[in-house]
C-alpha positions as semicolon CSV with decimal commas, in nm:
position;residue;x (nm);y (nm);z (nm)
1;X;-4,549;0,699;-2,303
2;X;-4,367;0,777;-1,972
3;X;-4,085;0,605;-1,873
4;X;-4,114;0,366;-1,504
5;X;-3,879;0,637;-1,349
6;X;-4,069;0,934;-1,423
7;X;-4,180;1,116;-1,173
8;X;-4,579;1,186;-1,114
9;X;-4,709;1,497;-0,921
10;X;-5,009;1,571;-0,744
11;X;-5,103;1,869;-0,535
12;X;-5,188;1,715;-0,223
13;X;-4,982;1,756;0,148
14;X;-4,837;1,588;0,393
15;X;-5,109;1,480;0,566
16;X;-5,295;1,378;0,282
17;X;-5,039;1,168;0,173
18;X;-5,010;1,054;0,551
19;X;-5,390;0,937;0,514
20;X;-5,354;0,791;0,151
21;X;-5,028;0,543;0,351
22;X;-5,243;0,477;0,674
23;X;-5,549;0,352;0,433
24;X;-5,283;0,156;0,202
25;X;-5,126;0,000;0,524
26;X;-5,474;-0,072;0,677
27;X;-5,578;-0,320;0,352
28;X;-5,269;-0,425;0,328
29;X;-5,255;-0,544;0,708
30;X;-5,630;-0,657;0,622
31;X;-5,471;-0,890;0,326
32;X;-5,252;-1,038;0,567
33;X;-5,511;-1,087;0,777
34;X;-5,741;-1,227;0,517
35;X;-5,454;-1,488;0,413
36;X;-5,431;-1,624;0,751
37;X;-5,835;-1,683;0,815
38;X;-5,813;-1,903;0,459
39;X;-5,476;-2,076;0,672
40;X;-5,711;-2,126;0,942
41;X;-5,990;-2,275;0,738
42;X;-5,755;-2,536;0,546
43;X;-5,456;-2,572;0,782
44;X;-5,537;-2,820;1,064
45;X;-5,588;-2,801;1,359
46;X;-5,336;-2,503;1,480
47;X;-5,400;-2,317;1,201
48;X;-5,685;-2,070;1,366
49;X;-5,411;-2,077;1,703
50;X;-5,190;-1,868;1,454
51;X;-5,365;-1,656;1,318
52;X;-5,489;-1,564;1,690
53;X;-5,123;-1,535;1,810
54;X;-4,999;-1,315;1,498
55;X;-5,295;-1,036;1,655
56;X;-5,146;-1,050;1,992
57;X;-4,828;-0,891;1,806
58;X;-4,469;-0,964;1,688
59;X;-4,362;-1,084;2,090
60;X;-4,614;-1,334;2,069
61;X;-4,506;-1,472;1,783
62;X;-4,153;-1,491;1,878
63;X;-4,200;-1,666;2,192
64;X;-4,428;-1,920;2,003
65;X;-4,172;-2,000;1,787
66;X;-3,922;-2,034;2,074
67;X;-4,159;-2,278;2,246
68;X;-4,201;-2,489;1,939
69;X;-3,841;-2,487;1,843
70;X;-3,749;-2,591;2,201
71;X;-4,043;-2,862;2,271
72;X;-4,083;-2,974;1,940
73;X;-4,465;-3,090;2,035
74;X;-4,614;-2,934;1,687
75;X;-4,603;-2,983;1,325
76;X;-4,296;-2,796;1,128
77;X;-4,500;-2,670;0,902
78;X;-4,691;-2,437;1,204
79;X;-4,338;-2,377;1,260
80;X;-4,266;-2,223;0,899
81;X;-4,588;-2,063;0,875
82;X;-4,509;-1,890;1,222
83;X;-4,154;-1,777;1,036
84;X;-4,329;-1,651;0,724
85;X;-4,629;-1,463;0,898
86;X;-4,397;-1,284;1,136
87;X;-4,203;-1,138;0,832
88;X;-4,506;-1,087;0,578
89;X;-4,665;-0,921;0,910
90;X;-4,352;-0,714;0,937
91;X;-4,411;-0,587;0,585
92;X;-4,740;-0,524;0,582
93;X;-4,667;-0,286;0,874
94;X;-4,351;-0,128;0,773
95;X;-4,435;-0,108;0,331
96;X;-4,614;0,240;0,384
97;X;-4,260;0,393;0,565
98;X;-4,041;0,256;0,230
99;X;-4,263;0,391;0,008
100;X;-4,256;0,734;0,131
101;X;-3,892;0,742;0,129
102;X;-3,958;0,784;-0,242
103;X;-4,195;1,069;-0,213
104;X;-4,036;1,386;-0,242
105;X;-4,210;1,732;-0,209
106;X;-4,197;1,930;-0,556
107;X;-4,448;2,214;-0,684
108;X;-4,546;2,287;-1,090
109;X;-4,616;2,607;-1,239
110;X;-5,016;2,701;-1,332
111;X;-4,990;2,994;-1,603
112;X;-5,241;3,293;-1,511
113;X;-5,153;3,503;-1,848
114;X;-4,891;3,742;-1,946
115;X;-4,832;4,069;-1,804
116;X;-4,588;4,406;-1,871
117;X;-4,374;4,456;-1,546
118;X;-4,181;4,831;-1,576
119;X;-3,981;4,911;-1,294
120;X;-3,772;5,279;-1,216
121;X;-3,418;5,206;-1,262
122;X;-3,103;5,444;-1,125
123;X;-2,848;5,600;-1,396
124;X;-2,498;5,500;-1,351
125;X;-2,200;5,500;-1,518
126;X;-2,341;5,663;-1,858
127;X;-2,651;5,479;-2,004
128;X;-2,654;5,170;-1,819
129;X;-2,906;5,131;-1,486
130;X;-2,768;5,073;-1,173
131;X;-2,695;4,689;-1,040
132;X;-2,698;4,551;-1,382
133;X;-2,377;4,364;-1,343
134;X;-2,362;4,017;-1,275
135;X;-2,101;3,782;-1,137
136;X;-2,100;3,440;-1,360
137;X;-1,898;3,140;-1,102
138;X;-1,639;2,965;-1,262
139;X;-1,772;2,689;-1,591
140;X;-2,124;2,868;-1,537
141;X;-2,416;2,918;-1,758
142;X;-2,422;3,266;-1,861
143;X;-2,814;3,221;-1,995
144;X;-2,902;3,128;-1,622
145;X;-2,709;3,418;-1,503
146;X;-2,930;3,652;-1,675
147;X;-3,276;3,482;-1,633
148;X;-3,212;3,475;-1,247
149;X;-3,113;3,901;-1,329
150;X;-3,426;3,919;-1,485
151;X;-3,610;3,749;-1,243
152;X;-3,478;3,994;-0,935
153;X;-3,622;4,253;-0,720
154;X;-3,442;4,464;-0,972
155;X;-3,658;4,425;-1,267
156;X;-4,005;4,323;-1,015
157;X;-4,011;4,579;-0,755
158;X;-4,329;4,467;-0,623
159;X;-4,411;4,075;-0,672
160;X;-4,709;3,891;-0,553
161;X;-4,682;3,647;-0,338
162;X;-4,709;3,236;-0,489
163;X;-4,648;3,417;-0,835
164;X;-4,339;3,313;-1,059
165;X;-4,203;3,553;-1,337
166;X;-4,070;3,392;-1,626
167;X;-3,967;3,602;-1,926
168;X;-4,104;3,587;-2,268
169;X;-3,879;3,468;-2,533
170;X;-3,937;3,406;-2,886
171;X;-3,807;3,039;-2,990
172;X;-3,708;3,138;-3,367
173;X;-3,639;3,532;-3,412
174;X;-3,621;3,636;-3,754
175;X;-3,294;3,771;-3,875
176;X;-3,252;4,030;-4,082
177;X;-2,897;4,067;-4,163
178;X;-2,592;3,811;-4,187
179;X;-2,364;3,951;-4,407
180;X;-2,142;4,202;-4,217
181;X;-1,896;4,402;-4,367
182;X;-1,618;4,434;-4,075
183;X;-1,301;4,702;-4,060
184;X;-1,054;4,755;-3,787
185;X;-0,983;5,114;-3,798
186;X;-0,918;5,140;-4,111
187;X;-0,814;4,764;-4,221
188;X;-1,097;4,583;-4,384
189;X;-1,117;4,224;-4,231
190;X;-1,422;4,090;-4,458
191;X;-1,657;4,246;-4,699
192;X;-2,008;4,206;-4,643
193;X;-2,375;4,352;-4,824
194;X;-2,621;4,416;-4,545
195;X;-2,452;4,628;-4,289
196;X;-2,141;4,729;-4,147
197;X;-1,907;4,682;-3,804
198;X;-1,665;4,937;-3,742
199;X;-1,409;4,832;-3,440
200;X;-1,112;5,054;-3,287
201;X;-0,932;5,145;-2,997
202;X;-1,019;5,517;-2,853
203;X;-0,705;5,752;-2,854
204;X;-0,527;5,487;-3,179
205;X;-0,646;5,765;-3,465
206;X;-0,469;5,997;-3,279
207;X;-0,136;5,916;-3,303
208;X;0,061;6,148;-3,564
209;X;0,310;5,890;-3,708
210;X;0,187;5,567;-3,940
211;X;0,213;5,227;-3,745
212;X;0,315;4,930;-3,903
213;X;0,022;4,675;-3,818
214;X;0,016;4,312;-3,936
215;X;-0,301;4,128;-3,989
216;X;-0,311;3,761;-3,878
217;X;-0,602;3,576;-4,020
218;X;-0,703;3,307;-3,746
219;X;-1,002;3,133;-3,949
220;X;-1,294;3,223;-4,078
221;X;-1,465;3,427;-3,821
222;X;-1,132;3,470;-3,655
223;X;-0,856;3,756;-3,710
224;X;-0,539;3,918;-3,491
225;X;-0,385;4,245;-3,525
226;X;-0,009;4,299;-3,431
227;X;0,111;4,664;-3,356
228;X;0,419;4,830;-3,243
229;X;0,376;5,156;-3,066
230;X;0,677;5,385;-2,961
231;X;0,775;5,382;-2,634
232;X;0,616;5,694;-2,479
233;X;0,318;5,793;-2,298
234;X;0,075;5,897;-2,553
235;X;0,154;5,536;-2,723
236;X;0,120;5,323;-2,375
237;X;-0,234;5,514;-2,319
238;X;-0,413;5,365;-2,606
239;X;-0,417;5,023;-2,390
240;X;-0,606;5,227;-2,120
241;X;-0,886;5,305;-2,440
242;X;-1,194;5,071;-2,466
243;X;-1,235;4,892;-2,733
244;X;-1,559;4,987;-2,923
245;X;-1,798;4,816;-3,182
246;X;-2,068;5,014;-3,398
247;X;-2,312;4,883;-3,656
248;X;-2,490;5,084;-3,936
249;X;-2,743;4,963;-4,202
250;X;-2,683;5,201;-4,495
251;X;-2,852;5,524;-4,487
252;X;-3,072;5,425;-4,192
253;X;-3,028;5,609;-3,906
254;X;-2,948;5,534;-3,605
255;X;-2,691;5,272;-3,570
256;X;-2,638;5,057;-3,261
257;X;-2,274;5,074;-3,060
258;X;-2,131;4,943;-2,745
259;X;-1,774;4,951;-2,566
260;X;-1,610;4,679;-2,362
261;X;-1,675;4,649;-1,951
262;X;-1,412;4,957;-1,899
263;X;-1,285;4,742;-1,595
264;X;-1,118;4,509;-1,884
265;X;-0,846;4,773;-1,922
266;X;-0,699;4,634;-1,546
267;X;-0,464;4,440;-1,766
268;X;-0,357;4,103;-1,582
269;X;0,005;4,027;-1,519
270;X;0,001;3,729;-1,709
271;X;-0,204;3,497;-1,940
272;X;-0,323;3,227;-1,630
273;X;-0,448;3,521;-1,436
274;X;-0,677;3,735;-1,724
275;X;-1,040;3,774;-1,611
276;X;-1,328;3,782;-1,901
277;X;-1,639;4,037;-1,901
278;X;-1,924;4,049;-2,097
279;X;-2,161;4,367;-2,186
280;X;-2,437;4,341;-2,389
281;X;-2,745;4,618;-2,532
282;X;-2,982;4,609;-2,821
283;X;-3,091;4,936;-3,023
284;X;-3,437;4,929;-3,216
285;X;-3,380;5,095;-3,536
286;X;-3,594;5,310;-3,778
287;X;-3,726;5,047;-3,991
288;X;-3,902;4,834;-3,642
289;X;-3,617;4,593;-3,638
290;X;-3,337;4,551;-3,371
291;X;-2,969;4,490;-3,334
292;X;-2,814;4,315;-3,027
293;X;-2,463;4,355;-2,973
294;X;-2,221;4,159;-2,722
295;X;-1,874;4,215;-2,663
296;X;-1,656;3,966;-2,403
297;X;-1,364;4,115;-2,358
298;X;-1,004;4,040;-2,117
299;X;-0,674;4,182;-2,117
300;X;-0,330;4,055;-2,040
301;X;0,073;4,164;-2,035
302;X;0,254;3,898;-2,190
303;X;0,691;3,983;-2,137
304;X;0,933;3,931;-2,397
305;X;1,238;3,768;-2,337
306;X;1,359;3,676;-2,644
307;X;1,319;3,928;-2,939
308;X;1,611;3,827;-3,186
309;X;1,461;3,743;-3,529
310;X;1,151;3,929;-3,436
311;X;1,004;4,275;-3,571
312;X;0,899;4,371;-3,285
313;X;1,248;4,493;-3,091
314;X;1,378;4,792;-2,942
315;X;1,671;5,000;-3,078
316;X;1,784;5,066;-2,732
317;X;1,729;4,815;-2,427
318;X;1,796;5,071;-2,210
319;X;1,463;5,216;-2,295
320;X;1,212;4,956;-2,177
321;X;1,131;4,637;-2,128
322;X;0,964;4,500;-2,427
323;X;0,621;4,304;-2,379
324;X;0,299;4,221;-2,554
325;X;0,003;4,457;-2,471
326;X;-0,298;4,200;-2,532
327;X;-0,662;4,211;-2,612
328;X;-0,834;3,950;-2,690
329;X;-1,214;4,012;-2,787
330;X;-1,514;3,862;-2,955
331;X;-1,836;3,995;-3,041
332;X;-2,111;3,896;-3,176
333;X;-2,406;4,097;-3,388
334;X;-2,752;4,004;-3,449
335;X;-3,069;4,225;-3,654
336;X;-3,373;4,082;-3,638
337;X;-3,744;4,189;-3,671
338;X;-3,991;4,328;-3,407
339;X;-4,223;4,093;-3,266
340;X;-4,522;4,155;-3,433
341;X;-4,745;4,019;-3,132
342;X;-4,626;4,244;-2,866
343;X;-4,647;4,488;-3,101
344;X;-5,040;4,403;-3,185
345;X;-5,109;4,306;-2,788
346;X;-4,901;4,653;-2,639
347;X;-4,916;4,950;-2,903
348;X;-4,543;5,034;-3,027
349;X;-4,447;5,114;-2,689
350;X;-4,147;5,154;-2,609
351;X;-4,040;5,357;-2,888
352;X;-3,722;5,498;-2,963
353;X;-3,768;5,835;-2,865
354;X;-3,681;5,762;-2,484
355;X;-3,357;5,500;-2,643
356;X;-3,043;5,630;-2,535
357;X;-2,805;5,517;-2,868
358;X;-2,465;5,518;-2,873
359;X;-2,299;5,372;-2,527
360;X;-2,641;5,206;-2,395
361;X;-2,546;4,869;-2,195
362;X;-2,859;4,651;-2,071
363;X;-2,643;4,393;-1,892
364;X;-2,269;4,323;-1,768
365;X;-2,117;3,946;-1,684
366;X;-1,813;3,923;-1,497
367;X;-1,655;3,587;-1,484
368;X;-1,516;3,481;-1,117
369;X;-1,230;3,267;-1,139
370;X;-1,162;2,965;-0,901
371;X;-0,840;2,905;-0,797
372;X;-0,698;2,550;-0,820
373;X;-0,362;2,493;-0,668
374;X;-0,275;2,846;-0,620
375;X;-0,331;2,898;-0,974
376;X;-0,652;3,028;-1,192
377;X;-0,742;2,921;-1,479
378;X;-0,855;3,154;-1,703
379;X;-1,197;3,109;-1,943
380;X;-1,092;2,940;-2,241
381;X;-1,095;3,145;-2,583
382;X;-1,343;2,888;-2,732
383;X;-1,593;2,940;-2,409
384;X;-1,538;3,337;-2,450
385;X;-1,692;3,310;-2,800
386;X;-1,957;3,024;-2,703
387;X;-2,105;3,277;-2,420
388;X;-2,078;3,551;-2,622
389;X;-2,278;3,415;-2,899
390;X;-2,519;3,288;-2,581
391;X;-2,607;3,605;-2,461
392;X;-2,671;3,780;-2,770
393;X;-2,883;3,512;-2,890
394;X;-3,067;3,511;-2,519
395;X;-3,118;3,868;-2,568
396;X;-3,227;3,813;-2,903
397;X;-3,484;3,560;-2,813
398;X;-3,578;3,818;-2,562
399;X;-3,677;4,066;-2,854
400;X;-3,928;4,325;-2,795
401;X;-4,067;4,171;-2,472
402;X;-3,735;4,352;-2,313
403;X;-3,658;4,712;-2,370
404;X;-3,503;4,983;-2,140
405;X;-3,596;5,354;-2,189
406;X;-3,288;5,489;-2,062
407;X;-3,423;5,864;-2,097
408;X;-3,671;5,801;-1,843
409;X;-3,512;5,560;-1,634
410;X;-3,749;5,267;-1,731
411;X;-3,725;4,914;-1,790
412;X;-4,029;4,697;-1,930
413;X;-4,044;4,321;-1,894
414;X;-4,353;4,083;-2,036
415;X;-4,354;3,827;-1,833
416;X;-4,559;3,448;-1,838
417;X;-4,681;3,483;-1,466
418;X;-4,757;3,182;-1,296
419;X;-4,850;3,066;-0,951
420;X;-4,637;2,834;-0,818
421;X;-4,865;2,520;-0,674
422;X;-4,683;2,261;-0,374
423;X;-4,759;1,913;-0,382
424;X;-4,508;1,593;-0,387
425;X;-4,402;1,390;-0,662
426;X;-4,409;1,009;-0,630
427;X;-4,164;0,756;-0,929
428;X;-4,454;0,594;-1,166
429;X;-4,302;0,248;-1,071
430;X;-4,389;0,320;-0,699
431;X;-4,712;0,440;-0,786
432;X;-4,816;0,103;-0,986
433;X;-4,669;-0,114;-0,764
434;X;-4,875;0,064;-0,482
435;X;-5,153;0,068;-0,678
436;X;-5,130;-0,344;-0,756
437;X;-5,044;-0,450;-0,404
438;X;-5,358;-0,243;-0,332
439;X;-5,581;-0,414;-0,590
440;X;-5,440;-0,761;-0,484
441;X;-5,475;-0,708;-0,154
442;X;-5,894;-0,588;-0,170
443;X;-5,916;-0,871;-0,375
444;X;-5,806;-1,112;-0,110
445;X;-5,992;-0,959;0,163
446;X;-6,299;-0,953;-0,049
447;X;-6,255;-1,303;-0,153
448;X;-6,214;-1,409;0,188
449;X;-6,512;-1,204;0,324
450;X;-6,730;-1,419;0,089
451;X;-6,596;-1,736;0,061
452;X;-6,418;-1,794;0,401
453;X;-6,641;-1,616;0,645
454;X;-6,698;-1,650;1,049
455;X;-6,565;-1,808;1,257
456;X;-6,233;-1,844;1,071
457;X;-6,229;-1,456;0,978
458;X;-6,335;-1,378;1,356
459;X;-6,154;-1,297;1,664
460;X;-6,137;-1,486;1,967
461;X;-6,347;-1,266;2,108
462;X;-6,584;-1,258;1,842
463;X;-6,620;-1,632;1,902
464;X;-6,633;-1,638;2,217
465;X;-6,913;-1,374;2,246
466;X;-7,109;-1,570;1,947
467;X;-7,091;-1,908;2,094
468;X;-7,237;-1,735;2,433
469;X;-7,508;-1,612;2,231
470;X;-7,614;-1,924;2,095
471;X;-7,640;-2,082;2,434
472;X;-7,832;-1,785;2,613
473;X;-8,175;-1,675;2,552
474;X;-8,051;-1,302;2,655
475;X;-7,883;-1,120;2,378
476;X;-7,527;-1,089;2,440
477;X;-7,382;-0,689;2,462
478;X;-7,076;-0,601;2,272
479;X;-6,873;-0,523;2,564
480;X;-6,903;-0,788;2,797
481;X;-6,794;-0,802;3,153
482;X;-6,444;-1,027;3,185
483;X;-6,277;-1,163;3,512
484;X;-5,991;-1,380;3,545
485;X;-6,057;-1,599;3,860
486;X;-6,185;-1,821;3,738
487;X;-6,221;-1,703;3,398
488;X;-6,575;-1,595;3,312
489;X;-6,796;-1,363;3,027
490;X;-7,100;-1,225;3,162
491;X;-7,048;-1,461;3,446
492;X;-6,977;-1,780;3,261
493;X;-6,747;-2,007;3,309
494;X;-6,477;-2,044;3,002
495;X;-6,245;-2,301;3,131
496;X;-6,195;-2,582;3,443
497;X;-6,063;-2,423;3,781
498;X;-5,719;-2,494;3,876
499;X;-5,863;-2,778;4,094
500;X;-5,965;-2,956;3,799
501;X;-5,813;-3,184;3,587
502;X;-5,759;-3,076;3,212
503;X;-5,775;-3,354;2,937
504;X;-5,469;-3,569;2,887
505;X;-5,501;-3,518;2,531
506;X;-5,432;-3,139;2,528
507;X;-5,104;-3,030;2,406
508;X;-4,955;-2,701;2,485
509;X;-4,764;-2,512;2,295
C-alpha cells in the first residue's frame, strides 16, 4: 500500500494540469457559492444582501464590513458571516495556486525491448580503447561512475532521440571459483584448489642478489611485504615497475591478467597527498566462463627519521636518505559462468578469437581529491577495497551483455532501451485531499441545486429579469437594455426618483 507521501505520476502537461486546477477552482468557487444561497434561504433578512455583495468581489466586501463596523445598524452575526465568506472566498480562489506548488514535473521510463549497441572504438595505450578513463569526485560512487561511462556517446555513437540506454545486468551471477591460491613472486600468501593469482613487481626477478623480504600478515584477506633494496639504480627502478596480477585455472588456457593504472608509479610525497586508481577487464575463457579482475592501486614516499632498532638501516648515511617506497594495492577476482540467455538470444558472439589477453583494460577510475584546509585527504584503505570489490562485482553483473573485441576495435553493449515519457508527479495526500474537497464540494452544489433553488441560488440580475417577466406579457430577452437615470430594465422603472421619498423603515448598510 503506498505511503501518503508518495509521489503519483501521470503523463499529462502543463496545460492540462492548468485545465484540471481551473475546473477544480471553478466547483470549488461554485461550493462557496452554493453555501451562501442555503445562508440566504435560512439567514434573515440580509442574508441574500451577502451573498450578492461577496459576487461584486473582495472590495465590496471590505467596505461592507467597514460600514457595519462603523454604523453598527446590522446584526453581528452578518458581520461574522461577512468575515468568514471573505476568507473562505479567498480560498476558494487561491487553493488551485497551493496545490500546484506541490506538483513537480518528472518523466518514467516505458521499456521498448532490448537491443545490441557495438560501437568502433580507438586503440590506445596497448589494449585498452581510447577515453575509457574516468574521473570518480571525492566520497563518490564508483558504480555510478561507470553506468554514466556506459551510458556515453562513447559506447552509443548514434542514439535516438526520447530513448534511454540502460545496461543489462544479471542480479545473481554464478560463480565458479572462490578458492584462490595466491603467491607474491615467489612467497605463497594462501593456498587455494580452484585457481591461481600470481602478483609481482616487473624488473624485482631481475635482481642478481637474494633480498631479505618479511611477510606481514594483516588479516585474513589482508597481507604486507617489507623489502630492502640496495641503494643503486637498478634497485630504485623496480618502484617505477607496475604491479601485475594474473589468474590461471589449471591446464585451461588462456588465463586472464591486468597491471595497475601505470600513472600510479607518480609516487606522492607523502601519505595525505597519495591519489587511488582503479583498472578493471574481464577475459572469457575456454570452458564459456569469465574472470573479472580489478586492481586499485596508489603509491606514496614515506621518510625515515629514526632507524635505530630497525632492520631496515644504512651502513653509511652518507649514502642516502633512507625512506619507505610504498604500494599499497587490492584486487579483487571473480569467475563466473556465461549467461546462458544472451548466449541463446545472440549466437556466441563475441568470441574469443578477436579477445586481446594478457594487458586488456575495459575501464580506468581515477579518484579526484578535494582539498580541505590546504590539505587532501586521501581515500581511505577500507574505501579502496570496498570500490574495488564494487567494480568487479558491477562488471560481473555486467557478464556477457559487455564484451570488447579489442582485435577489431569493437565494443558490444545489450542494452534495456526505453523511451523516456514527461509528465508531473503530484504527493498522494494532495491528490486525495483534492479529490475530497472536489467530491464535497459537487455534493454541495448539487444539493443546493435541488433543494435550495431560485431565487436564493440566482443573481440579482436573474431576479430582476424574472420578476419583469412575470409582470409583462412580452417575453423578457437575456440581455436587457439598462440606464441609470432613473434606473430602468427594458424601460421600467426599478426604484423612486431622487424626488421621492424612500420608506422610513429602510436601513442602509
Amino acid at each position: 500500500m503506498p505511503a501518503l507521501t508518495d509521489k503519483i505520476f501521470f503523463p499529462i502537461s502543463i496545460f492540462d494540469l492548468n485545465v484540471a486546477l481551473a475546473v477544480f477552482r471553478f466547483v470549488l468557487v461554485s461550493a462557496v457559492g452554493a453555501c451562501f444561497a442555503i445562508y440566504a434561504k435560512y439567514g434573515g433578512e440580509y442574508a441574500k444582501s451577502i451573498g450578492w455583495i461577496r459576487s461584486a468581489g473582495y472590495r465590496a466586501m471590505v467596505r461592507t464590513f467597514l460600514s457595519i463596523l462603523k454604523r453598527k445598524n446590522a446584526p453581528a452575526s452578518v458581520m461574522w458571516v461577512l468575515v468568514v465568506g471573505f476568507f473562505i472566498t479567498f480560498a476558494a480562489n487561491f487553493l488551485d495556486k497551493g496545490i500546484s506548488n506541490f506538483v513537480t514535473p518528472a518523466f518514467r521510463l516505458i521499456p521498448l525491448g532490448t537491443e545490441v549497441v557495438s560501437s568502433q572504438q580507438v586503440m590506445s595505450d596497448g589494449a585498452m580503447f581510447f577515453g575509457w578513463s574516468f574521473i570518480v569526485p571525492n566520497n563518490g560512487n564508483v558504480t555510478h561512475t561507470m553506468e554514466k561511462a556506459l551510458n556515453s556517446s562513447l559506447a552509443i555513437p548514434n542514439p535516438r532521440e526520447g530513448e534511454v540506454y540502460i545496461p543489462v545486468i544479471s542480479s545473481n551471477p554464478t560463480t565458479t571459483c572462490t578458492d584462490y591460491e595466491i603467491t607474491f613472486w615467489e612467497f605463497t600468501v594462501r593456498n587455494g584448489t580452484c585457481g591461481k593469482v600470481d602478483m609481482f613487481l616487473g624488473g624485482y626477478v631481475g635482481l642478481v642478489d637474494p633480498v631479505p623480504t618479511s611477510i606481514i600478515p594483516r588479516s585474513s584477506n589482508r597481507v604486507g611485504f617489507l623489502m630492502a633494496l640496495p641503494p643503486d639504480e637498478e634497485a630504485y627502478s623496480v618502484f617505477g615497475n607496475l604491479l601485475s596480477a594474473g589468474v590461471s585455472y589449471g591446464e585451461e588456457i588462456p588465463g586472464c591478467d591486468i597491471k595497475e593504472d601505470r600513472r600510479s608509479v607518480q609516487m606522492a610525497i607523502n601519505h595525505d597527498a597519495r591519489i587511488s586508481r582503479t583498472a578493471t577487464t574481464k577475459c572469457l575463457l575456454d570452458s564459456g566462463n569469465f574472470t573479472v579482475l580489478a586492481i586499485t592501486s596508489t603509491r606514496f614516499i614515506g621518510y625515515r627519521t629514526n632507524s635505530s632498532g630497525d632492520s631496515l638501516s644504512l651502513p653509511d648515511p652518507a649514502l642516502g636518505k633512507l625512506f619507505y617506497g610504498c604500494v599499497y594495492a587490492t584486487i579483487t577476482i571473480l569467475q563466473f559462468k556465461q549467461n546462458k540467455d544472451v548466449v541463446d538470444k545472440f549466437g556466441n558472439y563475441p568470441s574469443r578469437d578477436g579477445e586481446v589477453y594478457g594487458e586488456s583494460v575495459y575501464i580506468r577510475l581515477e579518484y579526484s581529491p578535494v582539498p580541505t584546509n590546504e590539505t587532501v585527504a586521501p581515500l581511505s584503505t577500507k574505501n579502496m577495497m570496498m570500490d574495488n570489490m564494487a567494480v568487479a562485482d558491477y562488471m560481473a553483473r555486467l557478464g556477457s551483455n559487455y564484451f570488447a573485441d579489442f582485435k577489431k576495435g569493437l565494443l558490444f553493449i545489450q542494452y534495456d532501451v526505453k523511451k523516456r515519457e514527461l509528465g508531473l508527479e503530484v504527493p498522494l495526500w494532495v491528490l486525495l485531499a483534492a479529490g475530497i474537497i472536489m467530491v464535497v464540494s459537487m455534493c454541495v452544489w448539487l444539493w443546493t441545486r435541488r433543494f435550495v433553488g431560485p431565487p436564493h441560488t440566482s443573481s440579482i440580475y436573474s431576479i430582476i429579469r424574472a420578476e419583469l417577466g412575470s409582470k409583462s406579457n412580452a417575453p423578457v430577452p437575456r440581455i436587457m437594455r439598462f440606464s441609470y437615470q432613473p434606473l430602468m430594465f427594458e424601460g421600467i422603472k426599478l426604484l423612486p426618483d431622487k424626488t421621492e421619498t424612500l420608506p422610513e423603515d429602510i436601513k442602509l448598510l
